[in-house]
Rosetta silent file (secondary structure, phi, psi, omega in degrees, C-alpha in Angstrom):
SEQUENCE: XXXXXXXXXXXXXXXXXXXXXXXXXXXXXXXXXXXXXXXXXXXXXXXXXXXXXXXXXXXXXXXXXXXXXXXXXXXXXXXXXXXXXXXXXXXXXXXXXXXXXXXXXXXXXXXXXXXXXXXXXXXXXXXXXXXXXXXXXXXXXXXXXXXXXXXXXXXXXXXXXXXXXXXXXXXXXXXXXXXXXXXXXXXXXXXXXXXXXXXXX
SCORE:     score description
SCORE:     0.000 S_00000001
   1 L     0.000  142.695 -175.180    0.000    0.000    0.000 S_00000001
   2 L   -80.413  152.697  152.887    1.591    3.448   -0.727 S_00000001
   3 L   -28.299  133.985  167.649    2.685    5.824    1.766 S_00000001
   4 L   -75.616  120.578 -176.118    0.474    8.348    3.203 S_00000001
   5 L   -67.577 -169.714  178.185    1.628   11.729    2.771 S_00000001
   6 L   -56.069  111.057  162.863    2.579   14.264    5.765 S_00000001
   7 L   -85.958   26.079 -172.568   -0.964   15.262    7.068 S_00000001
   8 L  -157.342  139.619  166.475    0.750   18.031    8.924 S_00000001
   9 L   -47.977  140.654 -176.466    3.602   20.472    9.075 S_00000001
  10 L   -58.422  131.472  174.863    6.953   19.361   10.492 S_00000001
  11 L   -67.299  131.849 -165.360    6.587   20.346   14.158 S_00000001
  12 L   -89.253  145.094 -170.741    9.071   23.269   14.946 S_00000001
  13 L  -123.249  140.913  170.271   11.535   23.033   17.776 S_00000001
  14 L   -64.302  105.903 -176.534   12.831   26.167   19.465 S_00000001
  15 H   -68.193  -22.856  171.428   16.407   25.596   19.675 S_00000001
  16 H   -97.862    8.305  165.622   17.582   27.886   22.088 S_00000001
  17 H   -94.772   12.752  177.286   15.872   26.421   24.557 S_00000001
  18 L   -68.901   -8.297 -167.189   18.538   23.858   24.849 S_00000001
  19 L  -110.711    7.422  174.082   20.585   26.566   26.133 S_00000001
  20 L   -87.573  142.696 -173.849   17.958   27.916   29.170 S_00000001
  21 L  -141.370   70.820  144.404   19.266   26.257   32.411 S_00000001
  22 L  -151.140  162.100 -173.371   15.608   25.959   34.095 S_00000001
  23 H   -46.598  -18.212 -170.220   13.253   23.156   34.528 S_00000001
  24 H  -102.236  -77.111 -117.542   10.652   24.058   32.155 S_00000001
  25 H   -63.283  -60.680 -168.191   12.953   24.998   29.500 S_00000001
  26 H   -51.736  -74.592 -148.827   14.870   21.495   30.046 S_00000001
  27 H   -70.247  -32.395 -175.170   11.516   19.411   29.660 S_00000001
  28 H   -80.835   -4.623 -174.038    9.795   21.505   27.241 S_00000001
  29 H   -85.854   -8.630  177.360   13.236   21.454   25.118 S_00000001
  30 H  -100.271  -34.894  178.019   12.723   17.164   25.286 S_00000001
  31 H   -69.557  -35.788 -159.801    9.126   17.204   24.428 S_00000001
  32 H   -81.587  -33.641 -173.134    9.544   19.442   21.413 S_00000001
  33 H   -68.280  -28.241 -157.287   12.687   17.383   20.109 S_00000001
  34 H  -102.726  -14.967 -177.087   11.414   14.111   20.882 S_00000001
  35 H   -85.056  -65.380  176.259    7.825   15.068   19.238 S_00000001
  36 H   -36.000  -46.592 -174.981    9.912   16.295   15.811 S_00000001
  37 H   -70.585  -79.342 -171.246   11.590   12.392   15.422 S_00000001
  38 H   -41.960  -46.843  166.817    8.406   10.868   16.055 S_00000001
  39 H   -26.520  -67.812  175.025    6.497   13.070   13.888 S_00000001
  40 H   -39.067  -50.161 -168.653    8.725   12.255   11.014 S_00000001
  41 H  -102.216    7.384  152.276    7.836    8.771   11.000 S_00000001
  42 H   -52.736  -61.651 -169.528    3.900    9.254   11.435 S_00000001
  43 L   -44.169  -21.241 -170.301    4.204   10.961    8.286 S_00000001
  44 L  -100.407    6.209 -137.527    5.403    7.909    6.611 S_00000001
  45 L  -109.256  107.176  135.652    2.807    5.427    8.115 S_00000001
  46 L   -21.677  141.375 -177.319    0.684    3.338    6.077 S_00000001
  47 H   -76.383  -19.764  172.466   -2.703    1.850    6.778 S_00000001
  48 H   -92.988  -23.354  150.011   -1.142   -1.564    6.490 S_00000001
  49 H   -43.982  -63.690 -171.515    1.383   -0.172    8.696 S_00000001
  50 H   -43.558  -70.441 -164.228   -1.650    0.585   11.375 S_00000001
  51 L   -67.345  -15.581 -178.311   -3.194   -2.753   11.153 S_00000001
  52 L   -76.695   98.818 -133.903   -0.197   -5.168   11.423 S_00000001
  53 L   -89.231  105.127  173.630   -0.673   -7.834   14.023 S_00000001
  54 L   -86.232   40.003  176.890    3.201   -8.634   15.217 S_00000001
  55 L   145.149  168.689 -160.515    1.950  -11.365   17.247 S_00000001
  56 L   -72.503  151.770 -178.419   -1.175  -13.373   18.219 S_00000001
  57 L    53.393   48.991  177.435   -3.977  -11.480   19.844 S_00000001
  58 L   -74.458  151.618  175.877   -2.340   -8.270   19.490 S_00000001
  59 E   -80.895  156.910  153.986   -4.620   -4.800   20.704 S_00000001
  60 L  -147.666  151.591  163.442   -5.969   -2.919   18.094 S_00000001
  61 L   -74.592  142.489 -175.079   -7.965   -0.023   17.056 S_00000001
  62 L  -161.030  162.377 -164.413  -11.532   -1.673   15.450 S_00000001
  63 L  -105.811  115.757 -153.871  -15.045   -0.485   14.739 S_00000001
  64 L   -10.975  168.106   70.751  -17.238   -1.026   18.166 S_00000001
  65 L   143.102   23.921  156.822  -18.588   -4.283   18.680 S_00000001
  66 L   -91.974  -24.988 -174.112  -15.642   -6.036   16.553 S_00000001
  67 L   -46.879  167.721  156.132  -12.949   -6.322   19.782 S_00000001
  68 L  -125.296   -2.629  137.604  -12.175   -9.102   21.172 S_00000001
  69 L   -21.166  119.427  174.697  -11.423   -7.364   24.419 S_00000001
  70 L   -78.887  -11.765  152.076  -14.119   -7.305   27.313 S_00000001
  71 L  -143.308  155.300  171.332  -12.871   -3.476   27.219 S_00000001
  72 E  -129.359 -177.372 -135.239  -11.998   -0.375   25.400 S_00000001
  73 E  -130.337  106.509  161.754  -11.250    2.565   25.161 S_00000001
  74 L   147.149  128.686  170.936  -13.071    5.119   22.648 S_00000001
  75 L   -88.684   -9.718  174.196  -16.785    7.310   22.253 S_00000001
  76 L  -105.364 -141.173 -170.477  -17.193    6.553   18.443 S_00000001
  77 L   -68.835  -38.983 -168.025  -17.350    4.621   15.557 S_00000001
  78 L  -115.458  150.180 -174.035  -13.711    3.242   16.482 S_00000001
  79 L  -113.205 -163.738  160.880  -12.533    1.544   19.765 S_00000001
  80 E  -106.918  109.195 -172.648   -9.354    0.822   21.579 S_00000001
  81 E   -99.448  162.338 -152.746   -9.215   -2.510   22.804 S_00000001
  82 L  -103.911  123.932  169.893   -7.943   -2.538   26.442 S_00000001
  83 L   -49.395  141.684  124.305   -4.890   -5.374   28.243 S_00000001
  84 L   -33.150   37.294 -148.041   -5.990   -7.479   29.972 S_00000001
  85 L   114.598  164.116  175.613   -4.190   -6.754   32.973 S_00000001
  86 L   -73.058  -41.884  152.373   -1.284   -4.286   33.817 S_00000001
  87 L   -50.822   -7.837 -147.021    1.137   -7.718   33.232 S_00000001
  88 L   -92.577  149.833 -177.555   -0.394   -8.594   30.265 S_00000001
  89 L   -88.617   26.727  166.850    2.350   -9.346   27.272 S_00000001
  90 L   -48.061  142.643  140.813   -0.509   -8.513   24.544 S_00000001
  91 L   -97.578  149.509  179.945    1.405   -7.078   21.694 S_00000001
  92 E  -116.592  151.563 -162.792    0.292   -4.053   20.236 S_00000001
  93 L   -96.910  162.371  148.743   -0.159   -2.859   16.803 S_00000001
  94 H    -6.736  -68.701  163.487    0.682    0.466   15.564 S_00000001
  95 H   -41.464  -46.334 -176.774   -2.954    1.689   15.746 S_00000001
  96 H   -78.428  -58.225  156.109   -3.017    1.208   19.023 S_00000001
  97 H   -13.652  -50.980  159.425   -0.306    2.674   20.049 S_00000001
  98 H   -33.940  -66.832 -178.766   -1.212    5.703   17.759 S_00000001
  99 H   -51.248  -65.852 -161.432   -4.758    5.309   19.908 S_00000001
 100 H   -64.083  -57.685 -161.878   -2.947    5.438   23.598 S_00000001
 101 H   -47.849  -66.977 -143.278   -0.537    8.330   22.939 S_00000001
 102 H   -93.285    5.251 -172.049   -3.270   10.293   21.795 S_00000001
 103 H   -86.098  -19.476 -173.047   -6.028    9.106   24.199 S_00000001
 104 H   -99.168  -47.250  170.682   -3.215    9.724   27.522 S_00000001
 105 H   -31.620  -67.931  164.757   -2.663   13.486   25.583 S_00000001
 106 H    30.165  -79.252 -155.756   -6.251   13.284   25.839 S_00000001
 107 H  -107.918  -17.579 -175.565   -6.797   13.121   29.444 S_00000001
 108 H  -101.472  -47.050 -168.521   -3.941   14.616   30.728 S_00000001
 109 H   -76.797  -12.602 -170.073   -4.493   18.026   28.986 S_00000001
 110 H   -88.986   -9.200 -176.995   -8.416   17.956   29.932 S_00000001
 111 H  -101.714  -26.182 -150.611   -7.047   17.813   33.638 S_00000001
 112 H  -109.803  -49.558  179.504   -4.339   19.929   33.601 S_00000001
 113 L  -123.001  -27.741  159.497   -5.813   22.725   31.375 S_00000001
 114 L   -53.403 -158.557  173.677   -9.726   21.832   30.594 S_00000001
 115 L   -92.513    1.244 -168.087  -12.605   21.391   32.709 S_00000001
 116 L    32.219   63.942 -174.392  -11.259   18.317   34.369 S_00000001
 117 L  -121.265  -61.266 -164.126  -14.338   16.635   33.093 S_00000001
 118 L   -84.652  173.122  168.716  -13.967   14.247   30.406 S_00000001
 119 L  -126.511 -153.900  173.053  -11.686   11.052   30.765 S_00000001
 120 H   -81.162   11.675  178.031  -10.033    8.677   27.830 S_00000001
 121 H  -104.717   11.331  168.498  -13.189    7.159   27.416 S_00000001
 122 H  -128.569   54.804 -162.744  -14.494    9.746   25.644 S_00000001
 123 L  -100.624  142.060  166.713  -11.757   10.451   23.503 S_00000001
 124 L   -77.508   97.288  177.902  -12.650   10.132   19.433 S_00000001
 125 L  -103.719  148.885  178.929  -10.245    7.664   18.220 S_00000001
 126 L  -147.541  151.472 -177.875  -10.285    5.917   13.946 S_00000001
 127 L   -82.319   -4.333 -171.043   -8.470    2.923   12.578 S_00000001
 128 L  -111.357  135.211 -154.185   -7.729    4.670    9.770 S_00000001
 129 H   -57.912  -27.653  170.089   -4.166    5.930    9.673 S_00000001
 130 H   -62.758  -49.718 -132.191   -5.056    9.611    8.005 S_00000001
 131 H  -111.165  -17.286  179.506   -7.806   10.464   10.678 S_00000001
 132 H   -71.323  -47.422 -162.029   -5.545    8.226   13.745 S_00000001
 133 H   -82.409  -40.468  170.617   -2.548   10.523   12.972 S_00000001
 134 H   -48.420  -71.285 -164.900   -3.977   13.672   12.954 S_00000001
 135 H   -47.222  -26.944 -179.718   -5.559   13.298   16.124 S_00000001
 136 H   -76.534   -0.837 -170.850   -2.806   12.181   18.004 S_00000001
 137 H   -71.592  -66.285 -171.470   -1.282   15.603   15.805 S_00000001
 138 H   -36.871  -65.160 -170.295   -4.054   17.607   17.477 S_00000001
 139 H   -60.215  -15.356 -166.415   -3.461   16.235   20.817 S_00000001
 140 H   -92.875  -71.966 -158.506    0.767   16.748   21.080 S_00000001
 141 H   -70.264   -2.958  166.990    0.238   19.923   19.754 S_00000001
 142 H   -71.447  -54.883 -170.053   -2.550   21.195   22.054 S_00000001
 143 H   -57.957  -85.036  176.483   -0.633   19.878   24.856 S_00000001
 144 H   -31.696  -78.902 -154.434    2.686   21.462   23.980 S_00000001
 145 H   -66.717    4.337  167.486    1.324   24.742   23.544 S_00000001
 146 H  -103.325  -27.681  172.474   -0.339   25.092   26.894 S_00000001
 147 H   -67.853  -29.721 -160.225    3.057   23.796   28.625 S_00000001
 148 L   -87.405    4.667  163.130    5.154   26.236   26.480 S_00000001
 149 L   -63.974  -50.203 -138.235    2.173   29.732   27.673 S_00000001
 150 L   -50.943 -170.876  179.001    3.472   28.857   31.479 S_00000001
 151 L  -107.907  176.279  169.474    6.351   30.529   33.086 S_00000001
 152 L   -72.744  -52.964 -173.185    9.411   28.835   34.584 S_00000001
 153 H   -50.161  -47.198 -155.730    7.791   28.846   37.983 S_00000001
 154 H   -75.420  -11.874  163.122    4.812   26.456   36.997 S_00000001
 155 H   -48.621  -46.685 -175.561    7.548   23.290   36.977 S_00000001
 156 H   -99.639   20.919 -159.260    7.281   23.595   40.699 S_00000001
 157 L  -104.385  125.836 -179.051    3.773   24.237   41.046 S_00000001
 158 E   -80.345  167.684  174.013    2.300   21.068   42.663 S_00000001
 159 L    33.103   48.285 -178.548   -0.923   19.389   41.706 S_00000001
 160 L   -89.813   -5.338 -177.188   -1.078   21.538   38.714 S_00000001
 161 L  -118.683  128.960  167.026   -1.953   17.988   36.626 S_00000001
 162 L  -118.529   29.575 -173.456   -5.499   16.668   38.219 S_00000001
 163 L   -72.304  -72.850 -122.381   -5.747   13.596   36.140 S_00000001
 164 L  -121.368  174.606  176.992   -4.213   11.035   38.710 S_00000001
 165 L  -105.599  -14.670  175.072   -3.699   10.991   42.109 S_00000001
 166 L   -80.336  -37.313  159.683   -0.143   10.939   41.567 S_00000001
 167 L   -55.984  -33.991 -156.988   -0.061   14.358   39.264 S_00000001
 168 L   -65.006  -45.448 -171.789   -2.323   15.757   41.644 S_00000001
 169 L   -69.296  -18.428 -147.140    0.670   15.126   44.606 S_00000001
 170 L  -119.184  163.039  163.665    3.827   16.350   41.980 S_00000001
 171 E   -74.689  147.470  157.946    5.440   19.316   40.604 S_00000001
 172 H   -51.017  -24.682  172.524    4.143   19.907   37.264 S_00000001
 173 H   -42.116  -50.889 -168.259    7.613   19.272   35.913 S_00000001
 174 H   -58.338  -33.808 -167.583    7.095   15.536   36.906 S_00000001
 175 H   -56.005  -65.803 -176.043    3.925   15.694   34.810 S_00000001
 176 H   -54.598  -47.600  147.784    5.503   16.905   31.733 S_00000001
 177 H   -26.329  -76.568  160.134    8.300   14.449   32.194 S_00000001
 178 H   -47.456  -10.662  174.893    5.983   11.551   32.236 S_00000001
 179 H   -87.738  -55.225  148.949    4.300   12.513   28.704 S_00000001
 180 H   -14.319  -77.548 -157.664    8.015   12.817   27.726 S_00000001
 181 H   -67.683  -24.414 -172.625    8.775    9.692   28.444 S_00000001
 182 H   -78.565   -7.375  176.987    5.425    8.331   27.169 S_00000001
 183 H   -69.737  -24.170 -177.659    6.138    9.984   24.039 S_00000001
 184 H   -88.542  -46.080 -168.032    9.503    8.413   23.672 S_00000001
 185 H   -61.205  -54.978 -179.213    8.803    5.316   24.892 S_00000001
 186 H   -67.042  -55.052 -169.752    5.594    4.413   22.545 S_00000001
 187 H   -37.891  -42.374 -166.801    7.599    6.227   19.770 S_00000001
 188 H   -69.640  -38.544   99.454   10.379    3.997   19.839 S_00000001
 189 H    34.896 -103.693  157.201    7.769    1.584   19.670 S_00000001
 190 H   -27.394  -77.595  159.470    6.610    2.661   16.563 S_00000001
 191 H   -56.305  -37.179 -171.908    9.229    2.771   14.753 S_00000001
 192 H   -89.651   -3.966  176.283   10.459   -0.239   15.314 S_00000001
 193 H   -74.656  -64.162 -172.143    7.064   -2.258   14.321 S_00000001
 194 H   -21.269  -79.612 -167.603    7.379    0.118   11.272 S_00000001
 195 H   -57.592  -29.159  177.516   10.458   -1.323   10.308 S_00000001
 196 H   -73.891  -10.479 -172.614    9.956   -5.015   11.368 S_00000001
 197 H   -90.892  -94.999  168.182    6.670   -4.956    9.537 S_00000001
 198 H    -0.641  -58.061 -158.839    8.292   -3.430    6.079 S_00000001
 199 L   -81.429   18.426  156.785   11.252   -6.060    6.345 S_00000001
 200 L  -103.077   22.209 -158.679    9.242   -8.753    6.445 S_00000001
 201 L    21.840    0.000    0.000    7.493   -7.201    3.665 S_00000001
């Protein structure tokens, strides 16, 4: 299946804020850098990419009352299907992955900056890799741009994240940090299904 183009402009990273020696500078200078690699390889992602089961009973995004989960994740047309457990060794495709990142933006930015109302289950998630990628577009880039109004002071401002009980207890730094890393983590993620899918043609 051919490549999808870019549905979005390359995200821009300020560059000088590697050279600011405070906490928000530091975190917001890893989210924007770490959002630009991943980005790149969204852009290249296929629908056969999305969909590619690397092992049996893998999660996927699928349209309601197809899972084979007893739960998900999702308010529309398309779900999330949910582990089984916190342990569980499901593998996950692409999609989903696509699906958590932007369903944990989600929920984290509706807490942090929102009404602290909705949760991830009423996040609008699709299986299909144009309408999957924006939204997780939509969601990084909401999210960045309410960490990068604040000031340097809101890093230490505690329970400035009300999703969790653990944001609620932290400096917002920790907050931002943890999105970091889920951004990195799932990315890495990504990519590497990408490629392992491809070379197996």
């Amino acid at each position: 299946m051919a490549e999808t183009p870019a549905p979005f402009p390359a995200p821009e990273v300020d560059w000088t804020l590697f050279e600011v020696p405070r906490a928000l500078a530091m975190v917001r200078g890893q989210l924007a850098f770490s959002w630009t690699v991943l980005a790149q390889r969204l852009a290249t992602l296929s629908q056969d990419d999305l969909d590619w089961e690397p092992g049996p009973d893998a999660l996927r995004v699928v349209r309601r009352g197809e899972q084979r989960a007893p739960r998900v994740v999702g308010a529309g047309e398309w779900v999330s299907e949910w582990p089984a457990g916190e342990e569980s060794a499901q593998p996950r495709t692409i999609g989903w992955l696509v699906a958590h990142l932007t369903e944990a933006f989600f929920e984290r930015w509706e807490w942090t900056f929102g009404e602290h109302r909705r949760r991830r289950d009423d996040v609008e998630l699709s299986g299909e890799v144009g309408p999957a990628v924006a939204a997780l577009v939509d969601q990084v880039t909401r999210w960045r741009a309410a960490v990068d109004a604040l000031d340097d002071d809101a890093a230490f401002v505690v329970g400035l994240g009300q999703a969790t009980e653990i944001d609620q207890a932290a400096p917002f730094g920790h907050l931002v940090l943890h999105m970091n890393r889920e951004l990195i983590h799932h990315g890495a993620e990504i990519t590497m299904l990408q490629d392992l899918r491809r070379a197996r043609g």
